[in-house]
DRENFIGU-292272 format. One record per residue (C-alpha): residue number from 1; x, y, z; residue in three letters. Coordinates in steps of 0.05 Angstrom, whole numbers, plus 5000, padded with zeros to 4 digits. Layout:
residues N
resi  c1  c2  c3  resn
NUM  X  Y  Z  ALA
...
//
This chain:
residues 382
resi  c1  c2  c3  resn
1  0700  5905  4095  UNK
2  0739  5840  4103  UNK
3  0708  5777  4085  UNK
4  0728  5704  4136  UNK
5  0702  5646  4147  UNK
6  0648  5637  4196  UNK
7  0659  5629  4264  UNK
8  0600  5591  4297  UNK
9  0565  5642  4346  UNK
10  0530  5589  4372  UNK
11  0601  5572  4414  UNK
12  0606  5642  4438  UNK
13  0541  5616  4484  UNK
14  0588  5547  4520  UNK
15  0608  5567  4586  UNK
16  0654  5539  4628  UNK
17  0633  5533  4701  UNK
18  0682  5551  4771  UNK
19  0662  5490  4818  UNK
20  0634  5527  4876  UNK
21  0671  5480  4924  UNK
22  0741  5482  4934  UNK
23  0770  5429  4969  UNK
24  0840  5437  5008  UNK
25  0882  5494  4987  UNK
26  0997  5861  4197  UNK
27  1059  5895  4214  UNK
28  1100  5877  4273  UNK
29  1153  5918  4297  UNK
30  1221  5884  4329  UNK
31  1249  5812  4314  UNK
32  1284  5768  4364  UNK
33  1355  5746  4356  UNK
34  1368  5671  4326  UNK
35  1392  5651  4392  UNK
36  1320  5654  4427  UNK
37  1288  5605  4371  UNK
38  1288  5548  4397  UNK
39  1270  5480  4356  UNK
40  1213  5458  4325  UNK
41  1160  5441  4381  UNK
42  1130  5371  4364  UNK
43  1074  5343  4406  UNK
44  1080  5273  4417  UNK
45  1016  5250  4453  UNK
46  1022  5179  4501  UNK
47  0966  5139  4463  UNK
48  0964  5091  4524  UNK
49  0903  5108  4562  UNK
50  0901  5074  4623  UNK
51  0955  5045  4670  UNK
52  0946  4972  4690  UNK
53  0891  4951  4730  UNK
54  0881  4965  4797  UNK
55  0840  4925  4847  UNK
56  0758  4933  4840  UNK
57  0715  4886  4884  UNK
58  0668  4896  4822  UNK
59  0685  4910  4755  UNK
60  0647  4962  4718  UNK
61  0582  4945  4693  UNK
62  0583  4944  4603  UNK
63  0582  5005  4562  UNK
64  0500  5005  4539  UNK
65  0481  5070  4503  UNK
66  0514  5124  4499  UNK
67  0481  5190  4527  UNK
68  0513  5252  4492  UNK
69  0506  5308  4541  UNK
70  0483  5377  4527  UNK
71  0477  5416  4600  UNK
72  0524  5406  4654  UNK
73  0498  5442  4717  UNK
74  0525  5454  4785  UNK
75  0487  5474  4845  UNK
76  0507  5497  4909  UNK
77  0462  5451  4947  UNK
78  0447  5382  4937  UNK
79  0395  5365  4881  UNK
80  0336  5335  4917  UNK
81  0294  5284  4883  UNK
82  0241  5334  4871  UNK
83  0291  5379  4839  UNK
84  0316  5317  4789  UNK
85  0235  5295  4772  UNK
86  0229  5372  4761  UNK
87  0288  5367  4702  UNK
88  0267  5298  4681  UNK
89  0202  5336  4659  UNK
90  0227  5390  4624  UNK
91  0217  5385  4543  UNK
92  0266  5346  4508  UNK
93  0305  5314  4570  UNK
94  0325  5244  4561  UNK
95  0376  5225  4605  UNK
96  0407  5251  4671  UNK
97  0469  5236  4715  UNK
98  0480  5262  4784  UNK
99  0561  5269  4809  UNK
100  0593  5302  4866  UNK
101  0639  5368  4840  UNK
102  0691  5399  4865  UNK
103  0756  5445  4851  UNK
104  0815  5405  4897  UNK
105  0891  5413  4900  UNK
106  0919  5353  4854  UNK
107  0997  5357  4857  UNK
108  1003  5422  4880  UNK
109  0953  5441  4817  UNK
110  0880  5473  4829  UNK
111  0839  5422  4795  UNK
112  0765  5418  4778  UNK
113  0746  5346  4795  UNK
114  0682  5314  4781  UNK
115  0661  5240  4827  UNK
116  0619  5198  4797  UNK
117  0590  5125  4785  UNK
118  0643  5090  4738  UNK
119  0588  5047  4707  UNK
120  0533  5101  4693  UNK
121  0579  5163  4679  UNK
122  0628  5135  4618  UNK
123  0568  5136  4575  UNK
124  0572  5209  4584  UNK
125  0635  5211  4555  UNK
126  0673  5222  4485  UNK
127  0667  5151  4461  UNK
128  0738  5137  4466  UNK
129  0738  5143  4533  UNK
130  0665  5116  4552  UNK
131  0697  5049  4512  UNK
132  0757  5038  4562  UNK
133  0738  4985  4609  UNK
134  0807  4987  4633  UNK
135  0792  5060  4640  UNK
136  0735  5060  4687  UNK
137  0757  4999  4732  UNK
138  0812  5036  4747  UNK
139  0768  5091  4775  UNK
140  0726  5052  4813  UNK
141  0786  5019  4839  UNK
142  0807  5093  4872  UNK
143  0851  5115  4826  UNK
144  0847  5181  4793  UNK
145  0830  5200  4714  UNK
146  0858  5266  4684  UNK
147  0853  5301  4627  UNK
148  0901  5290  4567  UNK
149  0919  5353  4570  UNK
150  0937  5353  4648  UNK
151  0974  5287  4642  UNK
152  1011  5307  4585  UNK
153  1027  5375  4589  UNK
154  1019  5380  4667  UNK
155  1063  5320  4680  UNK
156  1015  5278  4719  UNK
157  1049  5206  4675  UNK
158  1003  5147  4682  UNK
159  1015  5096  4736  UNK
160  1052  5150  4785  UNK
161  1025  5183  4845  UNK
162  1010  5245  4862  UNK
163  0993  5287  4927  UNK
164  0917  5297  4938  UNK
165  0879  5329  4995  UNK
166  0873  5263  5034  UNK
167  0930  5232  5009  UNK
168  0966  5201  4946  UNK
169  0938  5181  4888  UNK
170  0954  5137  4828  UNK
171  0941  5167  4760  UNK
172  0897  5113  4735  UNK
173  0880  5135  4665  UNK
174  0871  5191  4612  UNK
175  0805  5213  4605  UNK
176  0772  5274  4583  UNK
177  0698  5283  4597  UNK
178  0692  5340  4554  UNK
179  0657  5382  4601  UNK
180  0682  5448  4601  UNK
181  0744  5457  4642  UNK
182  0737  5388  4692  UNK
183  0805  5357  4687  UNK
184  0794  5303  4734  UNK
185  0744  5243  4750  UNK
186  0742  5203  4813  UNK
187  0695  5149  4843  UNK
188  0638  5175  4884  UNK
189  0674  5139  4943  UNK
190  0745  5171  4934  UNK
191  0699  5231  4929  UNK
192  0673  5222  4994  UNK
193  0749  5216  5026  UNK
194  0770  5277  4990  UNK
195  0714  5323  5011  UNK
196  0672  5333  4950  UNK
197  0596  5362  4960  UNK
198  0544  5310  4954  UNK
199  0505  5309  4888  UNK
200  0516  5383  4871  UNK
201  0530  5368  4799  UNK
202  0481  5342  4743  UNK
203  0495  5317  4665  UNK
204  0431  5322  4628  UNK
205  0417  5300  4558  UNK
206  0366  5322  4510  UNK
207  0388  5312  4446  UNK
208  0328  5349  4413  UNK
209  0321  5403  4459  UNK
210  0345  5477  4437  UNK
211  0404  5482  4490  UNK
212  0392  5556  4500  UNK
213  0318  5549  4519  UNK
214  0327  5484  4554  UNK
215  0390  5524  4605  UNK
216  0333  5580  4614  UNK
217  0279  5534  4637  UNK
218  0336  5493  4677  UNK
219  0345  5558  4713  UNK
220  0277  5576  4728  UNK
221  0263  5513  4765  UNK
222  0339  5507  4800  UNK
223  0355  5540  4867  UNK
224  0384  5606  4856  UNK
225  0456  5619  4836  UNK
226  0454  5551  4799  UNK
227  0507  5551  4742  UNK
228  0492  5517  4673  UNK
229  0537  5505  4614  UNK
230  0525  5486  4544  UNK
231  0562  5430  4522  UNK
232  0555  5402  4454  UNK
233  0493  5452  4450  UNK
234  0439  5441  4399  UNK
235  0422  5504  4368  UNK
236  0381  5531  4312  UNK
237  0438  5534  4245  UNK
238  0477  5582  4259  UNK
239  0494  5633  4202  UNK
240  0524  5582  4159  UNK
241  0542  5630  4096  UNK
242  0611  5678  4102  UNK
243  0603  5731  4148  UNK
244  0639  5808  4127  UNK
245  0672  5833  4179  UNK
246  0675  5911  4184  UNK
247  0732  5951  4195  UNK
248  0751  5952  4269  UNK
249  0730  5880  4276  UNK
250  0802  5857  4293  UNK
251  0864  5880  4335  UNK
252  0894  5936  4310  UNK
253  0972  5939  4278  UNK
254  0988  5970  4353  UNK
255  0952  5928  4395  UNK
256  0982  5859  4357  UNK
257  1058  5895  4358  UNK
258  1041  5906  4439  UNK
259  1014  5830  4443  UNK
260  1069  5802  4409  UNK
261  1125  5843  4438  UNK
262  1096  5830  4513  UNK
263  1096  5747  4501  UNK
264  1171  5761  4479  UNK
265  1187  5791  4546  UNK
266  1170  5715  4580  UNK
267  1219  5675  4531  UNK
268  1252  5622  4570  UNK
269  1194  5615  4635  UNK
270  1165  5548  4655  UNK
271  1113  5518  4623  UNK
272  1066  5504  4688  UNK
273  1000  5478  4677  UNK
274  0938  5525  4704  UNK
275  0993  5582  4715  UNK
276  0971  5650  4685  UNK
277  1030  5691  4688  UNK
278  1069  5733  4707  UNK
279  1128  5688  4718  UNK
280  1096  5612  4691  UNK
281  1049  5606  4646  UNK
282  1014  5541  4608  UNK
283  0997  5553  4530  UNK
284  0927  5595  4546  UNK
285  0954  5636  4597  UNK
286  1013  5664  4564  UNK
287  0962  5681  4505  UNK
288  0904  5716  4555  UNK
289  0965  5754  4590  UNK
290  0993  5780  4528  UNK
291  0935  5797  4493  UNK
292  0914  5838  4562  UNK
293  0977  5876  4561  UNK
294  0945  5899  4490  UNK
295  0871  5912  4519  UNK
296  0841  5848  4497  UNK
297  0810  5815  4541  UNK
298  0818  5735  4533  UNK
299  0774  5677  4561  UNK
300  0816  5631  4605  UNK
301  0820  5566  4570  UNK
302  0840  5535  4501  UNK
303  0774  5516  4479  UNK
304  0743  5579  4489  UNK
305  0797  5623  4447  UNK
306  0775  5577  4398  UNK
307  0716  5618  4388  UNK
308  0752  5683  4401  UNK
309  0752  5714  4330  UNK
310  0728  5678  4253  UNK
311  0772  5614  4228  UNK
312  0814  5646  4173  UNK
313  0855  5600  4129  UNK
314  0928  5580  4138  UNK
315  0946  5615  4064  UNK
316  0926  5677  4101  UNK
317  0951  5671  4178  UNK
318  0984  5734  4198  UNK
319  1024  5764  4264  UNK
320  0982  5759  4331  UNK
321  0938  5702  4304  UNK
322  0923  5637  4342  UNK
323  0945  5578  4328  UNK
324  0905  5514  4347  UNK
325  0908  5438  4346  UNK
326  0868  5379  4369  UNK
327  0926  5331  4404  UNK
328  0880  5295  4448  UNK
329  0867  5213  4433  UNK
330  0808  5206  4488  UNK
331  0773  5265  4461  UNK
332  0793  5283  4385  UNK
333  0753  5337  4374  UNK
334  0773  5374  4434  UNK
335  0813  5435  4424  UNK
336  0875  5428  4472  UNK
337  0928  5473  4448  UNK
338  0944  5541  4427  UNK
339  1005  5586  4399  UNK
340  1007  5661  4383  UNK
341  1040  5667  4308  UNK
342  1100  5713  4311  UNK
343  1116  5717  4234  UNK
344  1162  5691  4189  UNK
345  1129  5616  4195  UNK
346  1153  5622  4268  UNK
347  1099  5611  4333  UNK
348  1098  5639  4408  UNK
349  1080  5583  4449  UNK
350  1083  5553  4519  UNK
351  1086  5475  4504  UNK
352  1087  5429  4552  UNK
353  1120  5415  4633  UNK
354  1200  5413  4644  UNK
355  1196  5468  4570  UNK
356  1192  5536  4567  UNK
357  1156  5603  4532  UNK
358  1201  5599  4465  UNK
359  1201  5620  4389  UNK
360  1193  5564  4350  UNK
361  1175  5542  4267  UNK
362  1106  5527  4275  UNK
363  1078  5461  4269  UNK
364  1016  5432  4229  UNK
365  1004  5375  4253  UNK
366  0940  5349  4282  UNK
367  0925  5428  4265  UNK
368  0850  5443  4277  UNK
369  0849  5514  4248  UNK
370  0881  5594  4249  UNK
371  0835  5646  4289  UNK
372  0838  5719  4277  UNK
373  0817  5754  4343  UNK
374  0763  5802  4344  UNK
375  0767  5834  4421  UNK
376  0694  5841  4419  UNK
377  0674  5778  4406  UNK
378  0734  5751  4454  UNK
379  0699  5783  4514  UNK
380  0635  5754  4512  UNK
381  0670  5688  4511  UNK
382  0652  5648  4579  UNK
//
C-alpha cells in the first residue's frame, strides 16, 4: 500500500469537446549515449499579448463583470431561443453566452476555433485576458487570437499571418479561453467568412450550481447528441485527506522500461504542434504514443494528463513520471506543458516548433507539479 498525495477526482469528470464542424481540410533498463542529451530546455514565454491595433469601426465595449464559466456546450444545431430560456431556467444558472464553433485548418494546423462577440465573451475569460482591451479590439478588428501555447510552441508569432480557410490572417493576440482544447477565437463576422455553424456553442455560468448535476439536466433538455464539458466545475469537496494507493495502482517496472525506451526511439523528430506521432509529435503526443506502446492508454491533451495518476512530490519523482508546468501569462493556472522523466535528473520532452524530441536536465521553473500515472485512472480521462 503506497501512500500520495491526492489527486482531485473531481478533474477526472472535465471533458474536452471535438467541435462537430470541421471547416476546410523504478528501474529502467538502457541509457542513452552523452551525445543525444541535448541542453537544458528553458521556456521563455513572449509576455506581449497582443500585436498593435488593428482597425475596428467600434472599439470594444468595457470589461463589466466577470462571468466565470462552468459548462461549455456544443450542439449540432443551432440553439433556438426556446432552447436558451430553457437553460436560463435551470437551477443555479446565471449567465449565458452563445458563439459559433468550429474545428478549421489554421496554418496547415487542425484548430478548434470558437467566434464570438468581443465585448460580451472576454468576460468569459481568465482575467488576464478578459482585461486586454488591446486584446479584444484586435478581434473584432478580424484578426485572429490563439492560444499561448499554439503561438508559442506552434509558431503562430504575433503580428504575422497565417493561411486560413478563406484566406490570411493576422495573429492578433494571445489568448486562452480556458475552455478545454479551443485554441483559437475569432469575431462572429470573421466567423461567418470562414464557415463556422451559427450559434452551436453556449458558455453558461452558475457559480453555485453542482456542475455534475447541472451537465445532466443540460442534457435532458438539449437536442440529442449535445456535448457538455465541465470547466472550472463546482463539485462537492472532493476527498481532501491522502488517498493509499494499492498495489497495482501504477505502471509496472516493464511497462515504464517499454514507455521510456519507445520515446527514445523518436530522439531528434520535429516538434509539430497537434502532431501525435509517429514521425512529429508536440509535448502530449509523444507522451500518449509512448505510454501506448506500454498499454496505457493516455488522454490527448496536457491538461488532462494532469489528472492522469496522484501529484507525488519532486523528492520522490521517479522514471516514467510526468513532468508539468504552468508557462502560460494569459491563463496562469493553465497546465500547458509536459515531459516524461527519464532518470538521472534528466526529462523526455518535445519542446517547442523549429526543436526536436531530446534528453534533456529537467527544468523547474514555473513547475506546477510531478504525476505518477495510474493506467486506470488515465483512461477514464476525457
Amino acid at each position: 500500500m503506497v501512500p500520495f498525495i491526492v489527486v482531485s477526482l473531481v478533474a477526472v469528470l472535465t471533458v474536452d469537446l471535438l467541435l462537430l464542424a470541421q471547416v476546410g481540410q523504478r528501474q529502467v533498463g538502457g541509457q542513452l549515449p552523452a551525445a543525444a542529451v541535448r541542453p537544458q530546455y528553458r521556456p521563455a514565454p513572449q509576455q506581449t499579448l497582443a500585436a498593435e491595433a488593428g482597425k475596428t469601426a467600434q472599439p470594444v465595449k468595457p470589461l463589466g463583470q466577470l462571468h466565470k464559466p462552468n459548462l461549455f456546450v456544443v450542439t449540432r444545431k443551432p440553439l433556438t431561443n426556446e432552447l436558451l430560456r430553457k437553460v436560463a431556467r435551470l437551477r443555479g444558472v446565471t449567465a449565458l453566452e452563445l458563439a459559433d464553433a468550429a474545428s478549421i485548418m489554421l496554418d496547415d494546423k487542425r484548430v478548434q476555433t470558437l467566434a464570438v462577440d468581443p465585448s460580451t465573451f472576454r468576460a468569459y475569460t481568465p482575467k488576464v485576458t478578459a482585461a486586454s482591451d488591446a486584446l479584444w479590439n484586435n478581434v473584432a478588428a478580424g484578426d485572429v487570437a490563439v492560444s499561448f501555447v499554439l503561438g508559442s510552441d506552434g509558431g503562430l508569432s504575433l503580428h504575422s499571418r497565417v493561411r486560413g480557410p478563406a484566406g490570411p490572417l493576422r495573429i492578433g493576440a494571445y489568448a486562452t479561453t480556458g475552455f478545454g482544447a479551443v485554441d483559437a477565437v475569432v469575431s462572429r463576422e470573421v466567423g461567418r467568412t470562414l464557415g463556422l455553424p451559427r450559434d452551436n456553442a453556449l458558455i453558461v455560468s452558475a457559480p453555485k450550481a453542482n456542475s455534475d448535476k447541472l451537465r445532466k439536466a443540460l442534457l435532458k433538455v438539449l437536442p440529442k447528441g449535445t456535448q457538455t464539458a465541465m470547466v472550472n466545475p463546482v463539485l462537492p469537496p472532493a476527498q481532501a485527506k491522502a488517498r493509499t494507493w494499492a498495489a497495482g495502482s501504477f505502471m509496472s517496472g516493464e511497462q515504464i522500461t517499454v514507455a521510456l525506451r519507445a520515446a527514445a526511439t523518436k530522439l531528434g523528430r520535429p516538434y509539430v504542434w497537434g502532431a501525435e506521432g509517429p514521425d512529429t509529435f508536440d509535448c502530449s503526443g509523444l507522451v500518449q504514443w509512448a505510454f501506448a506502446q506500454a498499454g496505457v492508454r493516455m488522454p490527448r491533451v496536457t491538461h488532462q494528463q494532469w489528472m492522469a495518476g496522484p501529484q507525488v512530490p519532486l523528492a520522490q519523482i521517479q522514471p516514467g513520471d510526468l513532468i508539468f508546468w504552468r508557462l502560460d501569462p494569459t491563463n496562469p493556472g493553465y497546465i500547458s506543458h509536459v515531459a516524461i522523466y527519464w532518470g538521472d535528473g534528466k526529462m523526455v520532452v518535445a519542446p517547442r516548433t523549429g526543436d526536436v524530441v531530446k534528453i534533456a536536465p529537467m527544468s523547474t521553473r514555473n513547475l506546477a507539479g510531478i504525476v505518477r500515472v495510474s493506467p486506470t485512472l488515465a483512461a477514464r480521462v476525457r
